[in-house]
TORKOLMI-634449 format. One record per residue (C-alpha): residue in one letter; x, y, z. Coordinates in Angstrom, 1 decimal. Each point is the difference from the previous one (the first is absolute). Example, Ala and Ser with C-alpha at 12.3 -4.5 7.8 and 13.67 -1.06 7.14 Angstrom:
{code a px 12.3 py -4.5 pz 7.8} .
{code s px 1.4 py 3.4 pz -0.7} .
This chain:
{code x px 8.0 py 47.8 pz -34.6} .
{code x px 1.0 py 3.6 pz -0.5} .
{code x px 3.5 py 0.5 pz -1.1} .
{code x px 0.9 py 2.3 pz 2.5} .
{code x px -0.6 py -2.5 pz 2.3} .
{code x px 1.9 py -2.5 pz -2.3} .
{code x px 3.0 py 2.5 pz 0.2} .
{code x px 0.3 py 0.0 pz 3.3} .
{code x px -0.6 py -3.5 pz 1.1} .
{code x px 2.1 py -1.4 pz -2.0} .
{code x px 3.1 py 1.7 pz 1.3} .
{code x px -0.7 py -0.4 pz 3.1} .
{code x px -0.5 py -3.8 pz 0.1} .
{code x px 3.0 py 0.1 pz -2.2} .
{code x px 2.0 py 1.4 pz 3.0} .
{code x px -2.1 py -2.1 pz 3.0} .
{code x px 0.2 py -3.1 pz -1.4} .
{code x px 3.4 py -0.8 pz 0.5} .
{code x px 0.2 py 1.2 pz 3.5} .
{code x px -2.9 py -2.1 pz 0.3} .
{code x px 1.4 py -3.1 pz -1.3} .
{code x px 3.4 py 0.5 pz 2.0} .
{code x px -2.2 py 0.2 pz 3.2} .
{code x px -1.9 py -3.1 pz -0.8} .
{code x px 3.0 py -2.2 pz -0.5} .
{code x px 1.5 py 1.1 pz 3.1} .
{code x px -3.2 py -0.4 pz 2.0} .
{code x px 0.0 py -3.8 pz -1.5} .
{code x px 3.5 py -1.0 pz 0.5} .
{code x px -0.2 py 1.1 pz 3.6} .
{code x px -3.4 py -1.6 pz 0.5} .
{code x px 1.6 py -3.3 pz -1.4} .
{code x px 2.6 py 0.3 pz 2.5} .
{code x px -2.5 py 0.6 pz 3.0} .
{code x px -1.8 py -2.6 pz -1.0} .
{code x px 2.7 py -2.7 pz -0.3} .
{code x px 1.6 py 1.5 pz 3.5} .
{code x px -3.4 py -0.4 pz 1.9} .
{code x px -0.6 py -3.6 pz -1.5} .
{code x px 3.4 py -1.1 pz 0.5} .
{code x px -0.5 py 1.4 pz 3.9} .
{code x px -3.1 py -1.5 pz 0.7} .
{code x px 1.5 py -3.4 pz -1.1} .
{code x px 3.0 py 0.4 pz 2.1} .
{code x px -2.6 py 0.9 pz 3.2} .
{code x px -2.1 py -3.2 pz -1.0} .
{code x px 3.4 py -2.2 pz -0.1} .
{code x px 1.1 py 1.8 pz 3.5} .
{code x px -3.5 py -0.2 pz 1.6} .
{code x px -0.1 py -4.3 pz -0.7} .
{code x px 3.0 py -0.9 pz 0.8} .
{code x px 2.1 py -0.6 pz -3.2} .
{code x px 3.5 py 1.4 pz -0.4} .
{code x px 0.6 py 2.0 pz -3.2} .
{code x px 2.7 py -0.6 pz -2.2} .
{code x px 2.7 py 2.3 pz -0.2} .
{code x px -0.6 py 0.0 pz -3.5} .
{code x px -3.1 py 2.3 pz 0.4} .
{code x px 2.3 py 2.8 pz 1.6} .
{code x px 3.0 py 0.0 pz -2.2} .
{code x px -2.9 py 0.8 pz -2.7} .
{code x px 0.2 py 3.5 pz 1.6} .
{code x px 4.1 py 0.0 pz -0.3} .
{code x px -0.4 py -0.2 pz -3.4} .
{code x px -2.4 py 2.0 pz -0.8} .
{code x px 1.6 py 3.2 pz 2.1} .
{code x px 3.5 py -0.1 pz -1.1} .
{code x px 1.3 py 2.7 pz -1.2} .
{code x px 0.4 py 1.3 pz -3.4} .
{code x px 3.8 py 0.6 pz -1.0} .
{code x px 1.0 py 3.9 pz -0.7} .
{code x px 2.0 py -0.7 pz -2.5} .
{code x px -3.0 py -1.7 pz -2.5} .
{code x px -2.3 py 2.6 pz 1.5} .
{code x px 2.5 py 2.7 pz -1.6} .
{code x px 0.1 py -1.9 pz -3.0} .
{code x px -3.7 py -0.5 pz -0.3} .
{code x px -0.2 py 3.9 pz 0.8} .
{code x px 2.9 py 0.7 pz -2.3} .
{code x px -2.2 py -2.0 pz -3.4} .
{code x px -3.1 py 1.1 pz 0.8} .
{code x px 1.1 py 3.3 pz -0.3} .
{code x px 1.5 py -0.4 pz -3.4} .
{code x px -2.6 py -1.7 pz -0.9} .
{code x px -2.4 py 2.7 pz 0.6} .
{code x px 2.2 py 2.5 pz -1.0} .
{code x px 0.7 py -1.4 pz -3.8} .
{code x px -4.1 py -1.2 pz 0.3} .
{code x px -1.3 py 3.9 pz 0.5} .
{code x px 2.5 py 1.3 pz -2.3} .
{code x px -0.5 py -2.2 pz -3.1} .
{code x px -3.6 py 0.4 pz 0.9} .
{code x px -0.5 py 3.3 pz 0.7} .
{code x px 3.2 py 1.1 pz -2.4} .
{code x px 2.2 py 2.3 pz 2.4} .
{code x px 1.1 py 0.7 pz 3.3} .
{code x px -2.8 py 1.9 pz 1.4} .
{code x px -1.7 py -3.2 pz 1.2} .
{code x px 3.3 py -2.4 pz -0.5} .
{code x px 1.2 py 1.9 pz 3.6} .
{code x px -2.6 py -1.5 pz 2.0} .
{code x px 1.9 py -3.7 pz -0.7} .
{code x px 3.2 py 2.0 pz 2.0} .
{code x px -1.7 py -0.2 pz 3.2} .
{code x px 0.0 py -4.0 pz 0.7} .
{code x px 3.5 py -0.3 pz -2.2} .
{code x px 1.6 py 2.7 pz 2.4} .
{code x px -1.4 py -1.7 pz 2.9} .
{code x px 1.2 py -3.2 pz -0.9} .
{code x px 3.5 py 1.8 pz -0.4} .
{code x px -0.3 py 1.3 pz 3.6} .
{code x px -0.8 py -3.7 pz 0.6} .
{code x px 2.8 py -1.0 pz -1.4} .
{code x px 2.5 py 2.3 pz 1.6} .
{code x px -1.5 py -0.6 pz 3.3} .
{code x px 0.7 py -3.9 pz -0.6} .
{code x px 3.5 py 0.6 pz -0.7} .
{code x px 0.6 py 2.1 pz 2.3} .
{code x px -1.4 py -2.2 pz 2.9} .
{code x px 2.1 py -3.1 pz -1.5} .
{code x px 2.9 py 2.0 pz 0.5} .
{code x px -0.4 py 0.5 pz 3.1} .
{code x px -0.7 py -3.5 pz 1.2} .
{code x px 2.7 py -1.3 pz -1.7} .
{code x px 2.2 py 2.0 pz 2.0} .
């Protein structure tokens, strides 16, 4: 293979490949969830169509699996993954210039965390 060509495929696979990757795990994970939806369904129709009464069981199931996250450990999650990245690029990397991009999820996880005290506040009251 040329080098020239070598020079610039490389890079650009090298910046592709990720995006690539994040796509196909997203495309899987929702796939999985169709899938399971649309089985789970179609037994529900069979159960309904003969006759048979379904448990209640099979439609707390859903309950569960659609509460809701709690703000506070979402602004804490935020909060540490923003450290994390932030001391991770700049031990890495050695200086701020790629450390800042680590402020974005901690200050969002701040604003998360305002947000959560703020709104207890006011139901308290």
């Amino acid at each position: 293979m040329d080098s020239s060509l070598e020079d610039i495929l490389i890079p650009l696979f090298g910046i592709i490949i990720p995006f690539l990757t994040a796509v196909t795990i997203i495309f899987l994970v929702l796939r999985a969830k169709i899938t399971r939806d649309k089985s789970r369904n179609e037994l529900i129709a069979k159960a309904i169509e003969h006759g048979k009464e379904l448990s209640p069981d099979l439609f707390a199931a859903d309950e569960r699996n659609s509460k809701k996250s709690d703000p506070l450990t979402s602004a804490l999650v935020s909060i540490g993954v923003g450290i994390g990245l932030f001391l991770a690029l700049y031990f890495f990397f050695g200086g701020f210039k790629f450390a800042a991009f680590g402020c974005i999820p901690l200050f969002i996880g701040i604003g998360q965390l305002v947000a959560y005290l703020i709104n207890k506040n006011k139901t308290e009251k």
